[in-house]
TORPA-4810 file (N, C-alpha, C, O; in nm, 3 decimals):
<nodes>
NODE_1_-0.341_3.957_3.729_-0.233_3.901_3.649_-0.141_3.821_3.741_-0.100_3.863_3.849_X
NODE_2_-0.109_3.688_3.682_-0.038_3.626_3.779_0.119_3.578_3.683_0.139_3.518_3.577_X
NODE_3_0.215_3.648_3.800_0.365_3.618_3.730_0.425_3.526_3.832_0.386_3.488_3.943_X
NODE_4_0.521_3.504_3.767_0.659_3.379_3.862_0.773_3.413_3.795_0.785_3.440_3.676_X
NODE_5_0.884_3.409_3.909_1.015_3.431_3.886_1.108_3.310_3.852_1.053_3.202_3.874_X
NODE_6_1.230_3.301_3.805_1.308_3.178_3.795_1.322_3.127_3.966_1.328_3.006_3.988_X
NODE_7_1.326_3.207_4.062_1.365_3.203_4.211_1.260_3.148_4.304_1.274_3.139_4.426_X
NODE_8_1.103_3.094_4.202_1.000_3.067_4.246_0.937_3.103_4.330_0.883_3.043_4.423_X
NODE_9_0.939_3.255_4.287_0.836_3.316_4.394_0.715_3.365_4.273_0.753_3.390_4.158_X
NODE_10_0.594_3.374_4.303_0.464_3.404_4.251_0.403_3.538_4.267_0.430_3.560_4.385_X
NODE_11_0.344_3.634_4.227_0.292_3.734_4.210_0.147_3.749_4.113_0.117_3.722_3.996_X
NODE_12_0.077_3.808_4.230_-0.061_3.899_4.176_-0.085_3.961_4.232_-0.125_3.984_4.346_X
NODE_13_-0.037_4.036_4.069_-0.055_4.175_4.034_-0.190_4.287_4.038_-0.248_4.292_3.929_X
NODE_14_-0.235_4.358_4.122_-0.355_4.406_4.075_-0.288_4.567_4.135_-0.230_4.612_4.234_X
NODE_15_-0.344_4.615_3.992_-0.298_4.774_4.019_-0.131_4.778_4.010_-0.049_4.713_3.945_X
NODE_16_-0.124_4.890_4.112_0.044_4.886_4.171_0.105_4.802_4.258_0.225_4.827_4.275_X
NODE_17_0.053_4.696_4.328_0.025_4.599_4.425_0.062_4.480_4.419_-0.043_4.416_4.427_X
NODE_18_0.171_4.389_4.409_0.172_4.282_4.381_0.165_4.182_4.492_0.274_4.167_4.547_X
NODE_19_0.060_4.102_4.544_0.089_4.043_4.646_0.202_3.866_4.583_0.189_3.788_4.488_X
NODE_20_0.311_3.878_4.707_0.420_3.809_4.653_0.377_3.626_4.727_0.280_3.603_4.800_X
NODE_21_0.444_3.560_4.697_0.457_3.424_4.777_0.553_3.316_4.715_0.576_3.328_4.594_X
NODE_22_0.594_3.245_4.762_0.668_3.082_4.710_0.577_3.009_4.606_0.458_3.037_4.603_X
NODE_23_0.616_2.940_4.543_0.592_2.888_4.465_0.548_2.723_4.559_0.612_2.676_4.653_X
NODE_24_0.391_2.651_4.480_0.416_2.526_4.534_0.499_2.405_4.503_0.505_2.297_4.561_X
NODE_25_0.585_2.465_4.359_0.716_2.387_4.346_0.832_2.393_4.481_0.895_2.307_4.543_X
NODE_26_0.820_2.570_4.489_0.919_2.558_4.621_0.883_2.514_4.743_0.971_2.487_4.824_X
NODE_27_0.759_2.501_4.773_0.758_2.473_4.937_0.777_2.325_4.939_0.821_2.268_5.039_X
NODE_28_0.739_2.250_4.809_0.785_2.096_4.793_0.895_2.074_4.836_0.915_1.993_4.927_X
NODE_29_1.047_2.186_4.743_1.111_2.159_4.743_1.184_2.183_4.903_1.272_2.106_4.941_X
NODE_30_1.151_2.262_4.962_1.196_2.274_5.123_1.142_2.190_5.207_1.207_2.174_5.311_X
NODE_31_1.055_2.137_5.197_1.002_2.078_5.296_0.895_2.118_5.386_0.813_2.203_5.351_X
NODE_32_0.890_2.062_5.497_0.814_2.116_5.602_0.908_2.268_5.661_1.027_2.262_5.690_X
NODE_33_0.832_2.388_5.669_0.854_2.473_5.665_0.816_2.491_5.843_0.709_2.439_5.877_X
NODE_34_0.902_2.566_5.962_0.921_2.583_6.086_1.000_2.702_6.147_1.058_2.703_6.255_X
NODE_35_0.988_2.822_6.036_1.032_2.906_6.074_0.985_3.018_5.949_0.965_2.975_5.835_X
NODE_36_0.971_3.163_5.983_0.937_3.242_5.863_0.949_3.354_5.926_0.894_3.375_6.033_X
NODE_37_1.024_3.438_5.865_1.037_3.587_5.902_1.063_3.675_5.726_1.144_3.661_5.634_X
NODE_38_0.959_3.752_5.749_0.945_3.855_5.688_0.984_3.994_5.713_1.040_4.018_5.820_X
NODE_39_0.957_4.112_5.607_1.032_4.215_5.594_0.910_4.286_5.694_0.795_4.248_5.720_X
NODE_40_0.990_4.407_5.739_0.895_4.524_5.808_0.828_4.587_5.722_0.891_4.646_5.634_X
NODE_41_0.665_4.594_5.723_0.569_4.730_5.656_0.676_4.850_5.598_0.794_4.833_5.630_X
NODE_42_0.650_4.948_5.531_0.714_5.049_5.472_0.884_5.024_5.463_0.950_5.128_5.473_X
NODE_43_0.952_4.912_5.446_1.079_4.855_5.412_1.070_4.858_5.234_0.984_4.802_5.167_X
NODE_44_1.182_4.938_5.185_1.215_4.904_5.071_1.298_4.834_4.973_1.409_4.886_4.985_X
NODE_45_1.304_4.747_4.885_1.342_4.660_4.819_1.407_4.678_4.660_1.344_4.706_4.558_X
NODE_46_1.508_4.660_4.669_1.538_4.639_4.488_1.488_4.473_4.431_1.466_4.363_4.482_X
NODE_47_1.487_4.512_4.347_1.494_4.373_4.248_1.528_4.236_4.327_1.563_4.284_4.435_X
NODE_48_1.538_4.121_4.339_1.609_4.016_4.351_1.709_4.051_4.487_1.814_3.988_4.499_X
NODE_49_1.671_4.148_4.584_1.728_4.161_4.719_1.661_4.082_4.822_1.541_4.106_4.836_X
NODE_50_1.719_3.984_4.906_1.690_3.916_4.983_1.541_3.975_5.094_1.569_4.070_5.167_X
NODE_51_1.457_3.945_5.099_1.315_4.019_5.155_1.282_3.958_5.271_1.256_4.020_5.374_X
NODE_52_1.284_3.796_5.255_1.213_3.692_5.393_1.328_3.593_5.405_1.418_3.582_5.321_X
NODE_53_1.315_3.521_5.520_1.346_3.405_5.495_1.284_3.291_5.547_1.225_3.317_5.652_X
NODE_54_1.274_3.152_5.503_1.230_3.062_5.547_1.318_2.934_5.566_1.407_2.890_5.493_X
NODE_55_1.266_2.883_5.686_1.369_2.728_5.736_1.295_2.631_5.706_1.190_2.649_5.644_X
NODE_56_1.319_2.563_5.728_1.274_2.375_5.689_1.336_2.323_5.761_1.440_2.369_5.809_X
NODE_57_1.271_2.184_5.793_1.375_2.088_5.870_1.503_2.075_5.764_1.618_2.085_5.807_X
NODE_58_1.474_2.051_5.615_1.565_2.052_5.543_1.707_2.167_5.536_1.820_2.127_5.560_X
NODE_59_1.684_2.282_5.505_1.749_2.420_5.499_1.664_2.530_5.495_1.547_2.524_5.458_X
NODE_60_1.751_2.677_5.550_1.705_2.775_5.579_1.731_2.858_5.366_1.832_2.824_5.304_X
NODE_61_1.640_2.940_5.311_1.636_2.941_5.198_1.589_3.149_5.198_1.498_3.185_5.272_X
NODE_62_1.649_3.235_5.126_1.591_3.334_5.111_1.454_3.348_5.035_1.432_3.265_4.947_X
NODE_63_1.382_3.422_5.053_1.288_3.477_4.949_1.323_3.622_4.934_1.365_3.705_5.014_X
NODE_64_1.288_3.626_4.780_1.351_3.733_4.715_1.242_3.825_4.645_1.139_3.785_4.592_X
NODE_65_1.299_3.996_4.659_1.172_4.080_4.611_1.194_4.086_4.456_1.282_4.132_4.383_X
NODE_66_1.115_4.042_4.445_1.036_3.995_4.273_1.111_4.131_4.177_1.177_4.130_4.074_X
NODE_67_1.055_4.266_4.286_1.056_4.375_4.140_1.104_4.456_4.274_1.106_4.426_4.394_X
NODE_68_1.152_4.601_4.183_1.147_4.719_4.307_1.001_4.758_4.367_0.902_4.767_4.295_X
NODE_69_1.001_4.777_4.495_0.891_4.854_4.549_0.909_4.838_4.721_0.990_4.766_4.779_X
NODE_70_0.793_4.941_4.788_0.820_4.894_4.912_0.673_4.834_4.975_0.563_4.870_4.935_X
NODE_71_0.698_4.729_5.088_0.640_4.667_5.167_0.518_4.719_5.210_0.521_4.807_5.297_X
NODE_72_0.416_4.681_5.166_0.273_4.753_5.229_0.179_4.716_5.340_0.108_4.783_5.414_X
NODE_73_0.216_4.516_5.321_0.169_4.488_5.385_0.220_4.352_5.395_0.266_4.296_5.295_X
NODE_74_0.214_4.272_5.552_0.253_4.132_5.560_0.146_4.033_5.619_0.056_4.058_5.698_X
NODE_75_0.185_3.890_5.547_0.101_3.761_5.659_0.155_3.728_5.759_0.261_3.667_5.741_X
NODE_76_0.111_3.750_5.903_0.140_3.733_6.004_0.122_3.622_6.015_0.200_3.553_6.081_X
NODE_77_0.005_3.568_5.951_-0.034_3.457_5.981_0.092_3.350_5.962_0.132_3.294_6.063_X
NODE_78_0.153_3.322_5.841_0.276_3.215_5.850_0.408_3.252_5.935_0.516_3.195_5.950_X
NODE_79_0.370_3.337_5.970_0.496_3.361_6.072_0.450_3.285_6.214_0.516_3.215_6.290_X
NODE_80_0.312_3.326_6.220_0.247_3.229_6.351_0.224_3.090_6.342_0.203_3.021_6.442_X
NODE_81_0.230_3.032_6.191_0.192_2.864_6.157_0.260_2.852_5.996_0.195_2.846_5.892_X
NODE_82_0.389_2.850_6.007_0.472_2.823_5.887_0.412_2.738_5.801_0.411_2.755_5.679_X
NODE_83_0.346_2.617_5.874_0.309_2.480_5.796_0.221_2.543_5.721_0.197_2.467_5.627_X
NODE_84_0.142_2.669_5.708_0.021_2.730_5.596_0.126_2.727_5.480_0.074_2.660_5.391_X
NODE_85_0.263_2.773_5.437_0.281_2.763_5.333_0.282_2.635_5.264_0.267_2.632_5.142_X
NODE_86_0.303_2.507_5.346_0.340_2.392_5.251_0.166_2.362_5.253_0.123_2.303_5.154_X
NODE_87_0.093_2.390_5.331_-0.031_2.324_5.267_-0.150_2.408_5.195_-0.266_2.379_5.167_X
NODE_88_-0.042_2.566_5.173_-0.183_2.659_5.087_-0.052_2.761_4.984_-0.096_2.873_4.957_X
NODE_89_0.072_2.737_4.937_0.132_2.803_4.893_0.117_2.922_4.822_0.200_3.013_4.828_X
NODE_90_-0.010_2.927_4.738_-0.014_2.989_4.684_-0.149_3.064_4.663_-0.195_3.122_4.565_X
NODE_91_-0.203_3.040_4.802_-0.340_3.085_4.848_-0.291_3.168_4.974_-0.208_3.259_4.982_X
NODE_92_-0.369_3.108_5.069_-0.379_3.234_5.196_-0.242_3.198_5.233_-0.243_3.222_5.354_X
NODE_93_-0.123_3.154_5.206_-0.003_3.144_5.262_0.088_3.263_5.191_0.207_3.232_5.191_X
NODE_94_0.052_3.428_5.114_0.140_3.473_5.066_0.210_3.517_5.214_0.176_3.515_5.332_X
NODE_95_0.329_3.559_5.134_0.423_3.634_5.205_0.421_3.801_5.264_0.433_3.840_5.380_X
NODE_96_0.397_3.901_5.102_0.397_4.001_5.131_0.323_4.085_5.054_0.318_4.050_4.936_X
NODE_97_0.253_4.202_5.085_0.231_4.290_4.940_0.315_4.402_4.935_0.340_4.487_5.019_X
NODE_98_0.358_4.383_4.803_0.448_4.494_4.731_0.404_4.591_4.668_0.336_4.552_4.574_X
NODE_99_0.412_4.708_4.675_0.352_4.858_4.589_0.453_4.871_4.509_0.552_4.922_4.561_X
NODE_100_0.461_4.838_4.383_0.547_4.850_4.280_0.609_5.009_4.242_0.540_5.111_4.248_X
NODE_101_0.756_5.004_4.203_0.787_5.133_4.159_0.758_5.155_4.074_0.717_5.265_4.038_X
NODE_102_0.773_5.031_3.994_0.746_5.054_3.825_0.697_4.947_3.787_0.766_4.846_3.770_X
NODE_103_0.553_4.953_3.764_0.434_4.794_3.749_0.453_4.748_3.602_0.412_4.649_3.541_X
NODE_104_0.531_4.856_3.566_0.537_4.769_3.392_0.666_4.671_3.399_0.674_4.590_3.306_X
NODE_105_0.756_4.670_3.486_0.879_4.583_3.507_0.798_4.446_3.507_0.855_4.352_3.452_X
NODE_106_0.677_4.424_3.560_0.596_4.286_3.566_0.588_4.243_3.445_0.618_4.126_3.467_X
NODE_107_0.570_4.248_3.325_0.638_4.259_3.209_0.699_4.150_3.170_0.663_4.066_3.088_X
NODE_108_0.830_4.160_3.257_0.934_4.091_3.183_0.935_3.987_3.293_1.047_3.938_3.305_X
NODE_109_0.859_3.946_3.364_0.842_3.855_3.489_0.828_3.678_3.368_0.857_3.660_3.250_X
NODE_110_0.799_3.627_3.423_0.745_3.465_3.368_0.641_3.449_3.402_0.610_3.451_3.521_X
NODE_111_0.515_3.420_3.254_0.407_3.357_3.279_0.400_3.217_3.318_0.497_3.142_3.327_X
NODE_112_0.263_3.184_3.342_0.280_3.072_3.425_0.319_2.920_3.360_0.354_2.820_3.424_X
NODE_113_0.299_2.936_3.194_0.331_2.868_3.132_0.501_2.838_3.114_0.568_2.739_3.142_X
NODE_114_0.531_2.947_3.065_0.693_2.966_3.110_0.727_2.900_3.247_0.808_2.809_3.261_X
NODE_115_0.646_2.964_3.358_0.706_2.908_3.464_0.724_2.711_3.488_0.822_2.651_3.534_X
NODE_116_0.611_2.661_3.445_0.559_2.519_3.405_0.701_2.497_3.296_0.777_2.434_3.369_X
NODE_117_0.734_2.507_3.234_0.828_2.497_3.203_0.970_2.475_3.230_1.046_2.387_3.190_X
NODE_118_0.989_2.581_3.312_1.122_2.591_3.388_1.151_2.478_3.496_1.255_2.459_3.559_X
NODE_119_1.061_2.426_3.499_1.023_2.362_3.675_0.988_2.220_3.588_0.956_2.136_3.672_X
NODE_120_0.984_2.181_3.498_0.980_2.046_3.384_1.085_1.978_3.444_1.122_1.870_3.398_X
</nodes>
């Protein structure tokens, strides 16, 4: 199942598991991306609490945890070559996987149509 937030971050969902990432509206909108730091493994998160952040030549921008849960697992990889998010956003460039507290909160997330929408 694949959700998106108003904050353009992306999620799929499988199980309790959501692996998270930017949106390729957002990495447009930042730019070339040259910096990325993510949350620590077993770190826990509320809702819409600041998780990563990423720079651009343009500006430095939070990414935000989608739903409650904690950190299971991270891509090292864009922390080692930022430029993977602007040229795979929403492929091998995620950010993080999340073990959901409560997987039915995905729910009330935005489908992707909705999301296509918002971003009109």
């Amino acid at each position: 199942m694949l959700k998106f937030t108003a904050e353009h971050e992306w999620l799929k969902i499988e199980g309790d598991v959501a692996t998270v990432g930017i949106t390729t509206h957002a990495a447009g909108q930042l730019g070339d991306l040259v910096f990325v730091e993510l949350p620590e493994e077993g770190a826990s998160f509320k809702k819409d609490a600041g998780a990563a952040t990423v720079e651009s030549v343009k500006a430095a921008s939070d990414v935000y945890c989608p739903l409650d849960g904690e950190i299971v697992e991270i891509n090292q990889a864009i922390v080692d070559d930022p430029s993977l998010v602007n040229s795979d956003p929403e492929g091998a460039a995620w950010f993080f996987k999340l073990k959901l507290a409560n997987p039915s909160d995905a729910d009330a997330l935005l489908d992707e149509a909705a999301y296509k929408e918002l971003i009109a």
